[in-house]
BAFI-656346 format. One record per residue (C-alpha): z, x, y; residue in one letter. Coordinates in steps of 0.25 Angstrom, whole numbers, plus 5000, padded with zeros to 4 digits. Example, Ala and Ser with C-alpha at 12.3 -4.5 7.8 and 13.67 -1.06 7.14 Angstrom:
BEGIN
503150494982A;502950554996S;
//
This chain:
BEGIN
461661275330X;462461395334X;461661475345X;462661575347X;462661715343X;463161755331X;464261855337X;464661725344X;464961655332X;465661745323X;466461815334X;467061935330X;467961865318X;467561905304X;467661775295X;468861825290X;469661845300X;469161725307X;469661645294X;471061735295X;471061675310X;470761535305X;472061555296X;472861585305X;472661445314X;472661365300X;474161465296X;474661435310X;474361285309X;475061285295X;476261335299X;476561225311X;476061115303X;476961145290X;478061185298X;477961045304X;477560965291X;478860885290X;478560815304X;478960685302X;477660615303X;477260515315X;476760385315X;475360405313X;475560505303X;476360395297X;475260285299X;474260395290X;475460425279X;475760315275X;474360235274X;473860365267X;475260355259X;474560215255X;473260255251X;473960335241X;474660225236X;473160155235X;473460075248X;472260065256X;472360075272X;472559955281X;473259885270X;474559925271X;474160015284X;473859925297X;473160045307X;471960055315X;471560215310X;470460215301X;471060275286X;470660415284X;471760485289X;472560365280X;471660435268X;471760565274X;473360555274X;473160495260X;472460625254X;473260715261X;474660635257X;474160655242X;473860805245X;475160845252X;476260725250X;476660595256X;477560655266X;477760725281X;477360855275X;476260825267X;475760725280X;475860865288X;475260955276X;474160865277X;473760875291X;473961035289X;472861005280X;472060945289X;472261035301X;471961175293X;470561105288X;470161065302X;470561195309X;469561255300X;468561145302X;468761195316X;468761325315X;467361295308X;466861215318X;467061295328X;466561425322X;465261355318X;465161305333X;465461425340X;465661545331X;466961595324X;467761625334X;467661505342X;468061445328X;469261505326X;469761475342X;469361345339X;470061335325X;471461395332X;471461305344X;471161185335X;472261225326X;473261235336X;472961125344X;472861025330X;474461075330X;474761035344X;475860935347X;474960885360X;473960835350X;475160785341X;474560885330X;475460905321X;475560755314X;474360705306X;473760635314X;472360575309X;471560645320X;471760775313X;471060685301X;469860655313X;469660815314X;469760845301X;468460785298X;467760785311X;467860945313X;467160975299X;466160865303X;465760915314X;465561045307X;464660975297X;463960935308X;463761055314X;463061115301X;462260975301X;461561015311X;461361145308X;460861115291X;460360975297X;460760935281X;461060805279X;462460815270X;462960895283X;462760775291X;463260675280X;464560745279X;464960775294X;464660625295X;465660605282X;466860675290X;466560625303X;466660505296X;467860545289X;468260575305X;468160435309X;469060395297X;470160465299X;470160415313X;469360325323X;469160435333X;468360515322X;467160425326X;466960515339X;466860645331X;465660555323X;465160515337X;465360645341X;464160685330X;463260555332X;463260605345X;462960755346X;461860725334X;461260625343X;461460695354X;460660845348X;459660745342X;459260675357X;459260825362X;458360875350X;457460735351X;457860715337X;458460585339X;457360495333X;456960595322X;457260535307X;458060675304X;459160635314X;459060495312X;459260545297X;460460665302X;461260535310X;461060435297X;461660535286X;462860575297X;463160425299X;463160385284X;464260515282X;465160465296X;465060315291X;465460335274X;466860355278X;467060235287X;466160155275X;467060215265X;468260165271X;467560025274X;467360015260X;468860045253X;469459945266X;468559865261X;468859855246X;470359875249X;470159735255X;470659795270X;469459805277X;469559695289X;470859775291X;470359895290X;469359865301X;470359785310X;471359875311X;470360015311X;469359945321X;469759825328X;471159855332X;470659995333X;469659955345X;470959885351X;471959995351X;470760085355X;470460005367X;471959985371X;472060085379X;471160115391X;470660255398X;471760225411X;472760205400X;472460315392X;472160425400X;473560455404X;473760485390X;472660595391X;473060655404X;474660675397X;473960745383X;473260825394X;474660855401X;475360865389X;474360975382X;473861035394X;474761155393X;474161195378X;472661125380X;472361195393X;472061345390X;471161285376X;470461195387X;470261325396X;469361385386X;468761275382X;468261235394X;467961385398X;467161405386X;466161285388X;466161325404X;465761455399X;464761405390X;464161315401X;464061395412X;463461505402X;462461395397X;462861445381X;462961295379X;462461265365X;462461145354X;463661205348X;464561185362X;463961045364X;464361025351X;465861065353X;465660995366X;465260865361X;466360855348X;467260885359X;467060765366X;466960675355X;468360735353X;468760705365X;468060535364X;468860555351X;470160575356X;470060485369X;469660345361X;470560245366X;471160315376X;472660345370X;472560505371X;473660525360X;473960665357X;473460675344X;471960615347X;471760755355X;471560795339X;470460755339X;469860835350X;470460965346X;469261015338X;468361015345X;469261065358X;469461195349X;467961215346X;467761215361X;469061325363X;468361395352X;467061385360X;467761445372X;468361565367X;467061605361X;465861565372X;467061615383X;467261735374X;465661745373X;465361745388X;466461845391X;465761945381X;464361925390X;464861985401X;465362125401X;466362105411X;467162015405X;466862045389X;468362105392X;468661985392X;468161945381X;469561905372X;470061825385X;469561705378X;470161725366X;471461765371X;471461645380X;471261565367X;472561645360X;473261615371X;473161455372X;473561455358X;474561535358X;475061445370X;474661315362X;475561375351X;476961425361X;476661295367X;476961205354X;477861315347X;479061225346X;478161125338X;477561235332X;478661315328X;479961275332X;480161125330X;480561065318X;479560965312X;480660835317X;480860915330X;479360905331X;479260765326X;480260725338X;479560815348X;478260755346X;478860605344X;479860585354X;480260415352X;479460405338X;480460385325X;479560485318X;480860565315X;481460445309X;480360385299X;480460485289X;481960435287X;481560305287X;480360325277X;481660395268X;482460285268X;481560175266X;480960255254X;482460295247X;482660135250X;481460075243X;480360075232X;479060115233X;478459945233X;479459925243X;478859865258X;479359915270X;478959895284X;479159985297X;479159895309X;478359995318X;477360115317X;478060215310X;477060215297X;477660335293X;478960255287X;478160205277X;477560335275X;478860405273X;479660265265X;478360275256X;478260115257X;477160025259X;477259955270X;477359765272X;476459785284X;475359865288X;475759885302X;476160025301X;475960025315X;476559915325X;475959965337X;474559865335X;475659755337X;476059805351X;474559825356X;473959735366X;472659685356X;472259555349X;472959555337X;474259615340X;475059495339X;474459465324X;474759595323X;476059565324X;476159445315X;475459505305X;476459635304X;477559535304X;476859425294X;476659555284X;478159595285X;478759455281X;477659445270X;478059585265X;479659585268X;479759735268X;480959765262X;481159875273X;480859865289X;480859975297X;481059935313X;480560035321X;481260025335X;480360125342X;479460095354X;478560205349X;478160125337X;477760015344X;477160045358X;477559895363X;476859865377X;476859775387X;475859685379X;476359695365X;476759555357X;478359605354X;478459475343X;478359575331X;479859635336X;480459495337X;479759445323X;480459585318X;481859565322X;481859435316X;481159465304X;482159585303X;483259515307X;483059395296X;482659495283X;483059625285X;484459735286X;484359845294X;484859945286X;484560085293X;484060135306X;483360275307X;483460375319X;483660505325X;484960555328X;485460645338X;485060775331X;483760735329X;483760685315X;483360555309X;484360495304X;484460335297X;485660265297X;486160155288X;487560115293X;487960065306X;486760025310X;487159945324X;487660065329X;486760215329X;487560305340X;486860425333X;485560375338X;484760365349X;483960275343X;483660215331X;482160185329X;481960145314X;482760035309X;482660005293X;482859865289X;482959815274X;482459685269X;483859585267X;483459555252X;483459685248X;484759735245X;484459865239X;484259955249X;484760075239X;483560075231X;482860195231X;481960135222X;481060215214X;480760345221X;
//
């Protein structure tokens, strides 16, 4: 598929020392995500622990777990949980885990797209960028889950259409499938294939032929097996209808709550806020396909890169919210294409013996983007203290206080004991180790302009009384909530006189003047030490021992 010549592909790197290089990016990442690993985790991270937390505990999701992802990042979290431990550090070894394997996925793709060296820019820009707190790369998020299968499917695909051998196209369609799992988005890296295979068969006249029709059925049945597979265990599990409200229906409302007026101010400040780091890696990109076009050495391979790019990109943008960390989504193949620069640049310099002096300056350009990226970051990367980060990166969020809360709801009760977070902080439960009376992990579906949010409400409230969770935790944080100017507010009235009628408050968590999380248990009325105190722990009048540690 590769028309270029083979000094183009190999570059002037020996296998080895192109593997030593590869190192180097995988020993780099290491260091700034072990040195971070005890990040406290935020919400989302949360949402994933805990539901995979459940699933150890043979707890399918959406039983306990009310969210609109689809599970594989739950199942995800699960393996990796059992792997490396139920707690902040093993979360973060995890997504070291995942990272490492997709920088080499991408150091593969991009070597098997454009030759080695382009493999190897591309393998450190993606690396570098994966770490970046504009993207919010150093929590778990599950669109790191996304790439990791849709980089090694593509790969597949690539040597499907080289070997045209059926188990190729079956098991690219398998993790593309496994893509969409993780993550609704993932569809568009399966749309992506769909498309440039429909696309290279109209070109080719092919489209009609039984071998494509043949090619397009087996890649189908290998994306669709996932989806079936998870179809099936909702199924049985007896949460199906749940399964498919809360992952499609509600997921068609809050994915159409937001409009392209709305949302694009949300892109343009990414743009703002990344530009100083993005903008030399956008130079060469952009040079390199200039290069490319104006010398007419496009080939299948660039529109290839091109076209994953702007699935990416379609990827990224669904339902117009731009948040920081759905720009993970489009880093792969950003770097294939920063990959492609340096080397078709590099490659066009060389033809001309006036400038083959020249020829390092897009290398050294390269180098010195990075090393800009890197000096840029270094006080996340190298300075800050993982809750110095935690509160760099969450200004207003109580993700510095949940982990004391999880502490003293889990010192206070036994392993059956209900709790209940009033709030989307999932990761109290995650921390407290406790199942939770309610599957609203999250309370920000209440506060949404859509049908159902006032049965919303009643349900979360109905589901409380019925449990009586021995412990509430109020959450007294905007942040949790997003309330807006169309939001139902009875939920908080039913809550204080629900709270009110049943329940003590017996301790309140938050940060103190140096920074530290602190829970108090006496004076209660009066906090001086605070600025706030977002996280409010109630116990259940009837219980009367709140001593019990219970058997820990």
């Amino acid at each position: 598929m590769n028309n270029q010549s083979d000094q183009h592909r190999t570059g002037f790197l020996s296998f080895r020392s192109s593997w030593l290089i590869v190192l180097a990016v995988l020993l780099f990442v290491s260091f700034v995500r072990l040195r971070l690993a005890t990040t406290p985790l935020e919400r989302d991270e949360g949402e994933y622990a805990y539901a995979g937390q459940l699933i150890l505990h043979g707890i399918p999701p959406y039983e306990l777990a009310y969210n609109m992802k689809l599970p594989g990042t739950y199942y995800a979290y699960a393996i990796g949980m059992a792997v490396f431990g139920q707690t902040i550090e093993g979360v973060h070894r995890m997504l070291l885990a995942v990272n490492l394997l997709t920088i080499v996925f991408v150091f593969l793709l991009g070597k098997k797209l454009f030759g080695t060296t382009a493999g190897l820019v591309s393998c450190a820009g993606y690396g570098l960028m994966s770490l970046s707190v504009l993207v919010q790369g150093l929590a778990a998020h599950a669109n790191h889950f996304v790439i990791l299968f849709a980089v090694p499917a593509t790969l597949l695909l690539l040597e499907a259409l080289e070997r045209k051998e059926a188990r190729f196209w079956f098991f690219s369609g398998v993790l593309y499938g496994l893509a969409f799992l993780m993550k609704q988005q993932g569809i568009c890296f399966c749309a992506f294939a769909v498309f440039y295979l429909t696309g290279k068969a109209v070109v080719e006249k092919t489209v009609f032929s039984g071998a494509f029709v043949k090619t397009l059925l087996i890649f189908t049945v290998g994306a669709i097996l996932p989806f079936a597979f998870v179809c099936l265990s909702c199924a049985v599990a007896g949460d199906f209808s749940r399964f498919i409200f809360w992952t499609f229906i509600y997921a068609s409302w809050y994915a159409t709550g937001v409009n392209l007026h709305t949302g694009f101010p949300y892109f343009l400040e990414h743009l703002r806020d990344s530009w100083p780091v993005s903008c030399a890696f956008w130079f060469i990109a952009v040079t390199g396909v200039s290069v490319a076009a104006l010398s007419r050495c496009f080939n299948r391979n660039v529109v290839f890169a091109l076209v994953f790019w702007l699935f990416s990109v379609l990827g990224m943008a669904i339902g117009f919210y731009f948040r920081r960390h759905y720009f993970i989504l489009l880093l792969p193949a950003f770097a294939i294409l920063i990959g492609y620069g340096v080397t078709v640049t590099t490659a066009a310099l060389c033809e001309h013996k006036m400038l083959r002096i020249g020829k390092s300056v897009p290398f050294i350009v390269f180098l010195l983007a990075c090393g800009w990226a890197t000096i840029y970051q270094a006080s996340f990367f190298f300075r800050l203290s993982s809750a110095e980060v935690c509160q760099n990166l969450y200004q207003g969020n109580p993700f510095m206080e949940a982990p004391v809360a999880g502490k003293f709801l889990y010192d206070h009760t036994t392993p059956d004991t209900r709790i209940a977070v009033f709030g989307s902080e999932p990761e109290i439960y995650f921390y407290a180790r406790r199942r939770s009376a309610m599957g609203y992990i999250y309370t920000y579906s209440l506060m949404e302009p859509h049908p159902a949010a006032s049965i919303m409400q009643r349900e979360m409230s109905d589901e409380i009384e019925t449990n009586h969770p021995e412990y509430l935790v109020a959450v007294r944080n905007e942040l949790s909530w997003l309330p807006n100017r169309y939001s139902k507010l009875t939920i908080f009235d039913w809550f204080e006189n629900y709270s009110k009628n049943n329940y003590r408050k017996i301790a309140v968590v938050g940060v103190s003047p140096n920074n530290k999380a602190v829970l108090i248990e006496k004076n209660l009325e009066h906090l001086p030490q605070f600025a706030e105190a977002p996280l409010e722990i109630y116990v259940r009048i009837s219980n009367t021992n709140l001593s019990a540690a219970g058997n820990n």
